[in-house]
VEXKEFI-740582 format. One record per residue (C-alpha): z, y, x; residue number from 1; residue in three letters. Coordinates in Angstrom, 1 decimal, padded with zeros to 4 digits. Each point is the difference from the previous one (the first is absolute). Layout:
// residues N
<atom><zz>Z</zz><yy>Y</yy><xx>X</xx><resi>NUM</resi><resn>ALA</resn></atom>
...
// end
This chain:
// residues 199
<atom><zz>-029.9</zz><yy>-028.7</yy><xx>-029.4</xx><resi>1</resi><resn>UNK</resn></atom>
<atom><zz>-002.6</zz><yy>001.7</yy><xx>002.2</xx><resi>2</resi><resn>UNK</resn></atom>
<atom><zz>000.7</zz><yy>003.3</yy><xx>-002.8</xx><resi>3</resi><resn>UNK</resn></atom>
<atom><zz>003.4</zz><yy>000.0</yy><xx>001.1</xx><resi>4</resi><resn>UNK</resn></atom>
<atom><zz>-000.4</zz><yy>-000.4</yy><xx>003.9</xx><resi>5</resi><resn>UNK</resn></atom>
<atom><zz>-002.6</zz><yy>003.1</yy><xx>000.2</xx><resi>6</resi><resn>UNK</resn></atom>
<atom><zz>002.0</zz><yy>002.3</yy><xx>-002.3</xx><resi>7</resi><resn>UNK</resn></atom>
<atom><zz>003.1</zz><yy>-001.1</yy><xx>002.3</xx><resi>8</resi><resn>UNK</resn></atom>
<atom><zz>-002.3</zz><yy>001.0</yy><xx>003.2</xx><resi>9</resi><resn>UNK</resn></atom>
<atom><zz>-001.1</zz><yy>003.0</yy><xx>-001.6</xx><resi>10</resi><resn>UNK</resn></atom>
<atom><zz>004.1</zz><yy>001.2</yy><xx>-001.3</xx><resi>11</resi><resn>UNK</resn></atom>
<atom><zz>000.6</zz><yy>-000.8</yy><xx>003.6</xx><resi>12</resi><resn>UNK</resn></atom>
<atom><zz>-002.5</zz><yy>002.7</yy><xx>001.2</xx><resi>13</resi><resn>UNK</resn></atom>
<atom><zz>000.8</zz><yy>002.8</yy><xx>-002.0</xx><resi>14</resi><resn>UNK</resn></atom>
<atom><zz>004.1</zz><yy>-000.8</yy><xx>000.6</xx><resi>15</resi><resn>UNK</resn></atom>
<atom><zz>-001.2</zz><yy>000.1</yy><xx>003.8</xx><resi>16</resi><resn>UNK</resn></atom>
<atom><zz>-002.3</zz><yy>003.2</yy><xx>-000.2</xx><resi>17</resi><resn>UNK</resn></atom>
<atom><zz>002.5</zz><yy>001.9</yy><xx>-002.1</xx><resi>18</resi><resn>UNK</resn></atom>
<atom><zz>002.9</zz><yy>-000.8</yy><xx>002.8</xx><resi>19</resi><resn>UNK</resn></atom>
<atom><zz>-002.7</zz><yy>001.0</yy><xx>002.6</xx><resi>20</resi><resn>UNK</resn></atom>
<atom><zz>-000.8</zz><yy>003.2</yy><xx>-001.9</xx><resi>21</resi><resn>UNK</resn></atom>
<atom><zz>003.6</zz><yy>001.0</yy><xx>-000.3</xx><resi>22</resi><resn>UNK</resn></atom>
<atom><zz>000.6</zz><yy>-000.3</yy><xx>003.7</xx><resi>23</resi><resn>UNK</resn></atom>
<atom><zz>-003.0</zz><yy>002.2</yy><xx>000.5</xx><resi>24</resi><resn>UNK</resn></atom>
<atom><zz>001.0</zz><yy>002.5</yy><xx>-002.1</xx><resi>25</resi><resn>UNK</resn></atom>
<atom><zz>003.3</zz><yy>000.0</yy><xx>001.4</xx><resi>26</resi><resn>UNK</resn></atom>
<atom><zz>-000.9</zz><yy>-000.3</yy><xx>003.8</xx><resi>27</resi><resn>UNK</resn></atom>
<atom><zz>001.6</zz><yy>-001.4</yy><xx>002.7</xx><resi>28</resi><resn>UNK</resn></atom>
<atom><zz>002.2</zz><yy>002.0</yy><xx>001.3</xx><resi>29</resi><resn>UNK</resn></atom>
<atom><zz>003.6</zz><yy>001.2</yy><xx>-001.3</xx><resi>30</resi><resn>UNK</resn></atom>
<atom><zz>002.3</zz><yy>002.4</yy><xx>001.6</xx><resi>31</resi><resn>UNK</resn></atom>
<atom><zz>003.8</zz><yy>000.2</yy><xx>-001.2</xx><resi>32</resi><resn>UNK</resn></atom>
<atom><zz>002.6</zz><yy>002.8</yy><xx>000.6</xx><resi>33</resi><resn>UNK</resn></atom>
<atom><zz>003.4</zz><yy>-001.4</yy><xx>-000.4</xx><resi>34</resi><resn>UNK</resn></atom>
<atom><zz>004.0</zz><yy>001.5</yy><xx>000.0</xx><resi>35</resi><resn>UNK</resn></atom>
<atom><zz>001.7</zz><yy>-003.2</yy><xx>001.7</xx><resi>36</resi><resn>UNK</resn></atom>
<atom><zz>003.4</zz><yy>-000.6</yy><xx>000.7</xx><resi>37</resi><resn>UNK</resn></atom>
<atom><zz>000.6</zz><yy>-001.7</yy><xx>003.4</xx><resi>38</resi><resn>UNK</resn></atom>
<atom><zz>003.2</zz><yy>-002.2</yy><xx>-000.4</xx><resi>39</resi><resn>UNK</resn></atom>
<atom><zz>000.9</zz><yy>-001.6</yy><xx>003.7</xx><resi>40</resi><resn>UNK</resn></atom>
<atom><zz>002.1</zz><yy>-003.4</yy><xx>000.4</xx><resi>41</resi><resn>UNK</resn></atom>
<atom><zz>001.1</zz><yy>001.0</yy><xx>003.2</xx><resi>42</resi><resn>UNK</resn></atom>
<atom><zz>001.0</zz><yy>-003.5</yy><xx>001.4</xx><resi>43</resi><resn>UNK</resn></atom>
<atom><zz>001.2</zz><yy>000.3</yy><xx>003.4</xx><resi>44</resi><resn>UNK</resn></atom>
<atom><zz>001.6</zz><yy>-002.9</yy><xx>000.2</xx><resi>45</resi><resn>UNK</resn></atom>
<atom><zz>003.2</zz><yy>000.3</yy><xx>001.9</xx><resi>46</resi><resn>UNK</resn></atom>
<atom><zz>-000.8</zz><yy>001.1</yy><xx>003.2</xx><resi>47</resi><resn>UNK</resn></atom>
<atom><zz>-000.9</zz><yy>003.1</yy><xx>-001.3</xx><resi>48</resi><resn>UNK</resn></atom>
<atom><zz>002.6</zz><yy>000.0</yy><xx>-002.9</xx><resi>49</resi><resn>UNK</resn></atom>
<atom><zz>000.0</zz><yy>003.2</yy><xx>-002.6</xx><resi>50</resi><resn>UNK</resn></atom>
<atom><zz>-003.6</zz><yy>001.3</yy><xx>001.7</xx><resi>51</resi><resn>UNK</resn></atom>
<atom><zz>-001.9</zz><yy>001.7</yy><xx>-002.7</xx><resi>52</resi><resn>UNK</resn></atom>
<atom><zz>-002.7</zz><yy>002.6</yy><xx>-001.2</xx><resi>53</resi><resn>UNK</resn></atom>
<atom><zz>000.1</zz><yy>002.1</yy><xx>-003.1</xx><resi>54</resi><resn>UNK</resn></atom>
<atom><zz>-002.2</zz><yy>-001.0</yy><xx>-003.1</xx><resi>55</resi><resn>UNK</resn></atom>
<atom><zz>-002.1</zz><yy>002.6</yy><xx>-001.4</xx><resi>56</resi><resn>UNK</resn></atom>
<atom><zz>-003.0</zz><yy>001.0</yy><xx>-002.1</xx><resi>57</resi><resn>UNK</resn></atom>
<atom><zz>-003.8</zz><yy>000.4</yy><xx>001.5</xx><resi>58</resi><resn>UNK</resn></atom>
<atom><zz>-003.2</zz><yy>000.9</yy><xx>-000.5</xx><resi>59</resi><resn>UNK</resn></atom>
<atom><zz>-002.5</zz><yy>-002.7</yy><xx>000.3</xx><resi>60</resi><resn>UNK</resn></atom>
<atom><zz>-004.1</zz><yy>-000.2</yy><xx>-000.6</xx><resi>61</resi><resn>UNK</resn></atom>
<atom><zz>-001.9</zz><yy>-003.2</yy><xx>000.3</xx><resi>62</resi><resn>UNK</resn></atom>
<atom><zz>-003.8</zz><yy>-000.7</yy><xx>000.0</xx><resi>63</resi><resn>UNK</resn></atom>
<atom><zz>-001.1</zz><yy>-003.9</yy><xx>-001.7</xx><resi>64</resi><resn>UNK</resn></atom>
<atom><zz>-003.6</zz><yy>-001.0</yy><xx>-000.1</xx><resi>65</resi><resn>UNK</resn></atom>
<atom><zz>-000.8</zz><yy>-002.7</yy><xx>-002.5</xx><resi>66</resi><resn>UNK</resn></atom>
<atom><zz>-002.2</zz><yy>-002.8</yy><xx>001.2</xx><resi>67</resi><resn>UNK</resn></atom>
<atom><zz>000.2</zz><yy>-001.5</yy><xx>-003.0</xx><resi>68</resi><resn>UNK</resn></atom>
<atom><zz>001.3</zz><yy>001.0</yy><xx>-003.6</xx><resi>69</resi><resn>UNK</resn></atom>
<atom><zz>002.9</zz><yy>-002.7</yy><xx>001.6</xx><resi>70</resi><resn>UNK</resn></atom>
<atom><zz>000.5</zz><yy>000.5</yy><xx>003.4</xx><resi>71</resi><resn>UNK</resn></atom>
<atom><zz>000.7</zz><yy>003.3</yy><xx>002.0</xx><resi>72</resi><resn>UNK</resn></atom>
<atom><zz>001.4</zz><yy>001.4</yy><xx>003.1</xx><resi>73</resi><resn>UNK</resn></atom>
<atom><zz>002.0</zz><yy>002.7</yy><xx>000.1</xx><resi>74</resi><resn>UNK</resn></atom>
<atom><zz>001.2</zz><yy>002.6</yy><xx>002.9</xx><resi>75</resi><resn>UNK</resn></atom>
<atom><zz>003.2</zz><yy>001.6</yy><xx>-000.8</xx><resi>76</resi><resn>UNK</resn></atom>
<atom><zz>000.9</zz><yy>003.2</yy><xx>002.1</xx><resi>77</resi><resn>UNK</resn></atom>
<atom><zz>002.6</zz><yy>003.0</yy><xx>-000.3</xx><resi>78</resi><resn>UNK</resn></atom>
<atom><zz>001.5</zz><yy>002.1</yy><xx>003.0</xx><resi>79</resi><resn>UNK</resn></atom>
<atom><zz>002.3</zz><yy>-000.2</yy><xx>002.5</xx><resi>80</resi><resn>UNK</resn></atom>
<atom><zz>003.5</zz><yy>-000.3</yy><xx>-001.5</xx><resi>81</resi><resn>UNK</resn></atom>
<atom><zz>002.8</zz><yy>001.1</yy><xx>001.5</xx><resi>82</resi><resn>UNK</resn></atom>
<atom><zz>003.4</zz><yy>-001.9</yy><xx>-000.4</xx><resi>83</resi><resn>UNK</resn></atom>
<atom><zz>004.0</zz><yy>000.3</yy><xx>001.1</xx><resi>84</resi><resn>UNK</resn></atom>
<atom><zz>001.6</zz><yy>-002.7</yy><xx>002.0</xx><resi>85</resi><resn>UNK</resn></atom>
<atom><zz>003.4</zz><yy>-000.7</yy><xx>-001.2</xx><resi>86</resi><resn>UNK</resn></atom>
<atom><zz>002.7</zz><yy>-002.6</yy><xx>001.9</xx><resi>87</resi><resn>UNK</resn></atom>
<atom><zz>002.2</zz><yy>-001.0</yy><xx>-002.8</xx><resi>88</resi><resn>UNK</resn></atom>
<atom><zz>-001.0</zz><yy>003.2</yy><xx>-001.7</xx><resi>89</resi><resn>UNK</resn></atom>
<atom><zz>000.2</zz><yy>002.5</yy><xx>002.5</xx><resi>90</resi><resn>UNK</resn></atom>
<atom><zz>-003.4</zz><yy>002.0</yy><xx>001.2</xx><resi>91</resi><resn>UNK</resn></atom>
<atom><zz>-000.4</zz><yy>-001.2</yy><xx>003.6</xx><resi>92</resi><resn>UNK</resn></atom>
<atom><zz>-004.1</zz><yy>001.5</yy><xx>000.3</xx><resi>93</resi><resn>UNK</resn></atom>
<atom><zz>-002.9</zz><yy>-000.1</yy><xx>-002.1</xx><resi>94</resi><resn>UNK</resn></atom>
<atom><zz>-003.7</zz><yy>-001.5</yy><xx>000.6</xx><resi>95</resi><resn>UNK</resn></atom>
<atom><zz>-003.6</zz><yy>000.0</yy><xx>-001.5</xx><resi>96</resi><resn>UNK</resn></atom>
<atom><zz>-002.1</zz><yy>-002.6</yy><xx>-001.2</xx><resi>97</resi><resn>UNK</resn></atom>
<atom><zz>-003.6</zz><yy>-000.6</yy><xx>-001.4</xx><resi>98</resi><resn>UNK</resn></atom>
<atom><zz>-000.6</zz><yy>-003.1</yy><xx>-001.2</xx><resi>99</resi><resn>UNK</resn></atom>
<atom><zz>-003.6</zz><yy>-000.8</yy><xx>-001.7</xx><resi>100</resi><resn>UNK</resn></atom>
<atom><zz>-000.7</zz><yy>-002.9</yy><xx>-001.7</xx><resi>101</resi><resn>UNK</resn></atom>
<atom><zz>-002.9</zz><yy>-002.3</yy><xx>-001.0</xx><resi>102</resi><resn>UNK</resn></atom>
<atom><zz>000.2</zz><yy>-002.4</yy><xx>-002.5</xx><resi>103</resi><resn>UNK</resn></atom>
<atom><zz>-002.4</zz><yy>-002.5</yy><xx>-001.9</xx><resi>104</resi><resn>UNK</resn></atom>
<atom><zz>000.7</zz><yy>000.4</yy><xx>-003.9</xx><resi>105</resi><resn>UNK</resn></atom>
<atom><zz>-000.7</zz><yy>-002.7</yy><xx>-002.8</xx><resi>106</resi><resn>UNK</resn></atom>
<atom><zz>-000.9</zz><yy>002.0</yy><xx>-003.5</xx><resi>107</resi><resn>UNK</resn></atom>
<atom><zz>000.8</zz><yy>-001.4</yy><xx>-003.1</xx><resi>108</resi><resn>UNK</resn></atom>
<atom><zz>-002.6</zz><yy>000.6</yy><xx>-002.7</xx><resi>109</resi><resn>UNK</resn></atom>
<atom><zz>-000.9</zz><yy>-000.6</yy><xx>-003.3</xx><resi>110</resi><resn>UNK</resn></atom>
<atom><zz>003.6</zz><yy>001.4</yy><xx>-001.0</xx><resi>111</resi><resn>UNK</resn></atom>
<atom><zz>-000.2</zz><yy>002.7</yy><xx>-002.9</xx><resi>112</resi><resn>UNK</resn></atom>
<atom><zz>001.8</zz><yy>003.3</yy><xx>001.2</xx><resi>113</resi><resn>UNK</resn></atom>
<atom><zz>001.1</zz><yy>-000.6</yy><xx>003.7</xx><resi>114</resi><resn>UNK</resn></atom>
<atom><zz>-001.5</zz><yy>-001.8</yy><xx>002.8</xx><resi>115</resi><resn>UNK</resn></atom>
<atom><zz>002.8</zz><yy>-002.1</yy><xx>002.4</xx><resi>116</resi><resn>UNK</resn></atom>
<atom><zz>-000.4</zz><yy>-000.4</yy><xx>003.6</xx><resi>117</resi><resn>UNK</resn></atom>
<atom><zz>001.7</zz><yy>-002.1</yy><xx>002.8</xx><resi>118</resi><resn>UNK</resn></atom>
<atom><zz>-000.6</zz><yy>001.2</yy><xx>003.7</xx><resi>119</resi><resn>UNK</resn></atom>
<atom><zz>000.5</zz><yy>-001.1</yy><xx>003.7</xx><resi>120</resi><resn>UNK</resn></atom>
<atom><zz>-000.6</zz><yy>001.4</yy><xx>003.6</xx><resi>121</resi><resn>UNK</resn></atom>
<atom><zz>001.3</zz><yy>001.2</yy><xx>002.7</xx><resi>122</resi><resn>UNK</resn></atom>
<atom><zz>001.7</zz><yy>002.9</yy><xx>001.1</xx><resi>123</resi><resn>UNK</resn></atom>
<atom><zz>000.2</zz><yy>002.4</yy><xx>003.5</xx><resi>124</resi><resn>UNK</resn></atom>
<atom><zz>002.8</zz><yy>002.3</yy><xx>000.7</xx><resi>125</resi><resn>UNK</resn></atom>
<atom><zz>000.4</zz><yy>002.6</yy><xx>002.8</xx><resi>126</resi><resn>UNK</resn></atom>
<atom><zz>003.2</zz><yy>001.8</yy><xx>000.2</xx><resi>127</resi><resn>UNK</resn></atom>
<atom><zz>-000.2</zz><yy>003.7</yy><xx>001.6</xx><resi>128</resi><resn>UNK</resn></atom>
<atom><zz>002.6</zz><yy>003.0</yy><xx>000.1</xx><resi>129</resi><resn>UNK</resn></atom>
<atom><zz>002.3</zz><yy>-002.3</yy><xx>001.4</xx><resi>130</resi><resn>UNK</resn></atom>
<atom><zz>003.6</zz><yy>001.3</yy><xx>000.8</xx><resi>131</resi><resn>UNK</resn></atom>
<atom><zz>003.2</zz><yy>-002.0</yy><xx>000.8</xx><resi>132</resi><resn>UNK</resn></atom>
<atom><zz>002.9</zz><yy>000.0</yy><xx>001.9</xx><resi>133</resi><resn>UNK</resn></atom>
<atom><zz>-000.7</zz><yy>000.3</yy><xx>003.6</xx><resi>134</resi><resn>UNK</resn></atom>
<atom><zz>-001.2</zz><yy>-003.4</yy><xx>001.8</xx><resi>135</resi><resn>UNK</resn></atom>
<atom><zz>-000.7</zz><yy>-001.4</yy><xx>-003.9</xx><resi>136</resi><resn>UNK</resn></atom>
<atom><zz>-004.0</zz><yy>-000.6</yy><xx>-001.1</xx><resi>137</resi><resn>UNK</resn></atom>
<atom><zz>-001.9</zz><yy>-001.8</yy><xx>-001.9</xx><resi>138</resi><resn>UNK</resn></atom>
<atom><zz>-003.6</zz><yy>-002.3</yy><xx>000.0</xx><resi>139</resi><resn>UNK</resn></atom>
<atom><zz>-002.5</zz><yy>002.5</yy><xx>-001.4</xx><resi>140</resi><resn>UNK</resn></atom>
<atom><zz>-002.4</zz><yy>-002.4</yy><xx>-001.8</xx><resi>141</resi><resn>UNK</resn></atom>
<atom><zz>000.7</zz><yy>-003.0</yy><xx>-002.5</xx><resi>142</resi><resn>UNK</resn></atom>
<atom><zz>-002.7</zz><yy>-002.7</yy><xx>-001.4</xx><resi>143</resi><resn>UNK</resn></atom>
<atom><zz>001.5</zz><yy>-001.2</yy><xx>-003.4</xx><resi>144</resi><resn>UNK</resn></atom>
<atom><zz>-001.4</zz><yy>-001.8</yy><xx>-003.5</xx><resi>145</resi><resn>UNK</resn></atom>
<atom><zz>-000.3</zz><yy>001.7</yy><xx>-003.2</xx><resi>146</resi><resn>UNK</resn></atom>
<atom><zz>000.3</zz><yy>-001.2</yy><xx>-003.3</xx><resi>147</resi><resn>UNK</resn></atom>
<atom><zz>-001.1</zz><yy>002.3</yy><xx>-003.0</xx><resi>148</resi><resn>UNK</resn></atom>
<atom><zz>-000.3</zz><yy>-000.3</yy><xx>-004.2</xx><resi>149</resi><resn>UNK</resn></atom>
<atom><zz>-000.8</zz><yy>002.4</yy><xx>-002.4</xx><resi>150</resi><resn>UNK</resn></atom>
<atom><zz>-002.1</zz><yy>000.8</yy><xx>-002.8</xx><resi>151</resi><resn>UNK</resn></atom>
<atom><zz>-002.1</zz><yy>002.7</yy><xx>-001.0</xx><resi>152</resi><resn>UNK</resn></atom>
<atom><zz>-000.1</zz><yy>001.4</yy><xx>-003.7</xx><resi>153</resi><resn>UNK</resn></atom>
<atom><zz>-003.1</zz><yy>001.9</yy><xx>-001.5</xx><resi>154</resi><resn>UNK</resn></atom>
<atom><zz>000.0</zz><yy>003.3</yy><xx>-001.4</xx><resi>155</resi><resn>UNK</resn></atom>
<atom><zz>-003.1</zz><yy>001.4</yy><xx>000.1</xx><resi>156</resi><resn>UNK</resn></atom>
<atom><zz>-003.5</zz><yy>-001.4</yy><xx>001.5</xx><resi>157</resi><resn>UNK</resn></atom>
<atom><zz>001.1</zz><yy>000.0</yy><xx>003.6</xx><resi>158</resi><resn>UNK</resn></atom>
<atom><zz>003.1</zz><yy>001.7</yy><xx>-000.1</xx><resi>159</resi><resn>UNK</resn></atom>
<atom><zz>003.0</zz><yy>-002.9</yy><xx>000.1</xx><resi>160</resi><resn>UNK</resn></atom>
<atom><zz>003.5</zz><yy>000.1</yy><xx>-000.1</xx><resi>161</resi><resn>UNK</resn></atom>
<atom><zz>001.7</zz><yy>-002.6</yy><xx>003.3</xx><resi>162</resi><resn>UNK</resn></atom>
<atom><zz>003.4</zz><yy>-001.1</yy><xx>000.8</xx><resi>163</resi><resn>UNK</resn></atom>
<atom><zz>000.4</zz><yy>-002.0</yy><xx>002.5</xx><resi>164</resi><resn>UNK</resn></atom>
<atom><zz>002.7</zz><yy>-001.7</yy><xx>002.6</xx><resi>165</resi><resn>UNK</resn></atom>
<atom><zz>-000.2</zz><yy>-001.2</yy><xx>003.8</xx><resi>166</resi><resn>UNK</resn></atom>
<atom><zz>001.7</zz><yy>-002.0</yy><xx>002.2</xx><resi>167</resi><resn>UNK</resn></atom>
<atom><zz>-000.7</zz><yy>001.2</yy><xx>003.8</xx><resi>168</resi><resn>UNK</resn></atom>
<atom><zz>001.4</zz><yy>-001.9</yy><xx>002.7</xx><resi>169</resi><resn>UNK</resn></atom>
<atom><zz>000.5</zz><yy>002.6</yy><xx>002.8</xx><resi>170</resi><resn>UNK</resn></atom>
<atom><zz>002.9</zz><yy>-000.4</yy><xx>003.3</xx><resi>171</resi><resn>UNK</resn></atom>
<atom><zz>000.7</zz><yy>001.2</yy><xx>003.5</xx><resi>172</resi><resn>UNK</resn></atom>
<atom><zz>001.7</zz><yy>-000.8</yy><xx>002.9</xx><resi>173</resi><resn>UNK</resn></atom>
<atom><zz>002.7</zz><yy>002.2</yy><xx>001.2</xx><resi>174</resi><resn>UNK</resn></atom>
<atom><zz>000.9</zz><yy>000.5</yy><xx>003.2</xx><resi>175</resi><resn>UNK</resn></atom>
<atom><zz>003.1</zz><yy>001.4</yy><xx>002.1</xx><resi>176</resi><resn>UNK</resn></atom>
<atom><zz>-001.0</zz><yy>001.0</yy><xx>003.8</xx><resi>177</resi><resn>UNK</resn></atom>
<atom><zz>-003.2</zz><yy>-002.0</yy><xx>-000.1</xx><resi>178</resi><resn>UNK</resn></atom>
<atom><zz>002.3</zz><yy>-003.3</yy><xx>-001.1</xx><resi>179</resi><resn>UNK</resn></atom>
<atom><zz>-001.0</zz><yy>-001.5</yy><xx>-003.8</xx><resi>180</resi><resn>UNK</resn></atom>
<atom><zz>003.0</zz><yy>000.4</yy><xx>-001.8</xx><resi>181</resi><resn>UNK</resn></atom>
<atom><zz>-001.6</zz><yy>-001.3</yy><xx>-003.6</xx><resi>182</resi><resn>UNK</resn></atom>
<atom><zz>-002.5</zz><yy>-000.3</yy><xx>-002.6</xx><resi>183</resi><resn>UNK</resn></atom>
<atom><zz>000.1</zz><yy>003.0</yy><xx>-002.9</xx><resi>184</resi><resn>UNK</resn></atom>
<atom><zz>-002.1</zz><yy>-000.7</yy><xx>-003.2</xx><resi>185</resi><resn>UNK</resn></atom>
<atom><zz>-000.7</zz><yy>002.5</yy><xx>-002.3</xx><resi>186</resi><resn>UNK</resn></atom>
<atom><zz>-002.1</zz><yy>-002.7</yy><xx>-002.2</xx><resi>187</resi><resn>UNK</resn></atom>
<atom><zz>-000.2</zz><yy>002.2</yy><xx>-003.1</xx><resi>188</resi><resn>UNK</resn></atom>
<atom><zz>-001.3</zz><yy>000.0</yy><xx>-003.4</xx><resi>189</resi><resn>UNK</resn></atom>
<atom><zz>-002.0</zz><yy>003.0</yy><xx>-001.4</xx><resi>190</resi><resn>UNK</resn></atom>
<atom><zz>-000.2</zz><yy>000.5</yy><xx>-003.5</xx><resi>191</resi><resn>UNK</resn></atom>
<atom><zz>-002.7</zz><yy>002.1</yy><xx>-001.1</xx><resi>192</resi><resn>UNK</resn></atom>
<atom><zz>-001.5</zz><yy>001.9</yy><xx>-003.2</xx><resi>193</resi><resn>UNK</resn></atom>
<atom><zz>-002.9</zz><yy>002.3</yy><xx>-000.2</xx><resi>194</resi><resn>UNK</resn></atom>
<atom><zz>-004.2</zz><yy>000.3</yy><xx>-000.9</xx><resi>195</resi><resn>UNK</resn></atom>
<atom><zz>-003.0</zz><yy>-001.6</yy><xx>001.2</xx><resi>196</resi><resn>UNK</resn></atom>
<atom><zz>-003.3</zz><yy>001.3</yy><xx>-000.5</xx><resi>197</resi><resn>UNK</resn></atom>
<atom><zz>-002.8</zz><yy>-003.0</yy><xx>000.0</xx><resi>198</resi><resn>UNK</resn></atom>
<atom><zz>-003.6</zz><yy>001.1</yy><xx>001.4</xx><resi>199</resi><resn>UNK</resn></atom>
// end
């Protein structure tokens, strides 16, 4: 019995110094360049009824550092985008936004050929390049949550193949002569493919 207990202390080791060495060899850090597709909701309720902005494709880059083989954080970034407003489909101005996001990942491991993850954080949106109808604006910031998955897929030592998807919960007030007139959310979800590079 006391065999079996020390060579069960000593598999335990080497399983632990292996996933230690692999995580040293890989590093902690992991930067992804992704194509995303930003898909709004556009629920304004019906105060604001037929307010919406154009879907489109962007760049994004995000940064995660890996505290553990488990748990990460990751900063997702891209540049300002710029975005048509439609009233029940016709252009009535445009507007920028930036909206960076943190989240706090679970990893999956142990699974042979791709490595799932779930995310949440939060999310901070400032709107620029604003231009409406005369007398018409906008809030220029929103706080929102943000709820992520994904999963990355090896292909070579480093080099991984990610898709991923996002729910971001982003809104603004709109305003008609200084009076709010409603609540616009954009609240979209971001599909995203591309490479990360683990360090």
């Amino acid at each position: 019995m006391q065999k079996k207990v020390i060579a069960a202390a000593a598999l335990g080791v080497v399983l632990a110094s292996s996933a230690l060495a692999q995580q040293a060899a890989e590093g902690p850090w992991m930067v992804r360049a992704r194509a995303v597709h930003l898909s709004s909701a556009n629920d304004d309720g019906t105060a604001l009824a037929g307010l919406s902005i154009n879907n489109k494709w962007i760049p994004e880059v995000d940064v995660s550092y890996f505290f553990t083989p488990n748990i990460a954080a990751e900063l997702i970034l891209t540049v300002p985008q710029k975005h048509t407003l439609s009233l029940t489909g016709a252009p009535i101005g445009s507007l920028k936004h930036l909206p960076p996001t943190l989240t706090l990942q679970y990893h999956f491991t142990g699974m042979s050929g791709f490595k799932p993850y779930l995310g949440a954080g939060i999310n901070y949106t400032r709107f620029s390049g604003v231009t409406l109808p005369a007398g018409v604006d906008i809030k220029r910031s929103s706080w929102g949550a943000a709820l992520q998955a994904g999963v990355d897929i090896p292909l070579s030592k480093g080099l991984y193949l990610n898709f991923d998807v996002k729910k971001v919960y982003i809104g603004t007030t709109v305003y008609n002569l200084g009076v709010d007139i409603g609540k616009f959310k954009v609240d979209p979800v971001l599909f995203g493919m591309g490479l990360g590079w683990r360090f």
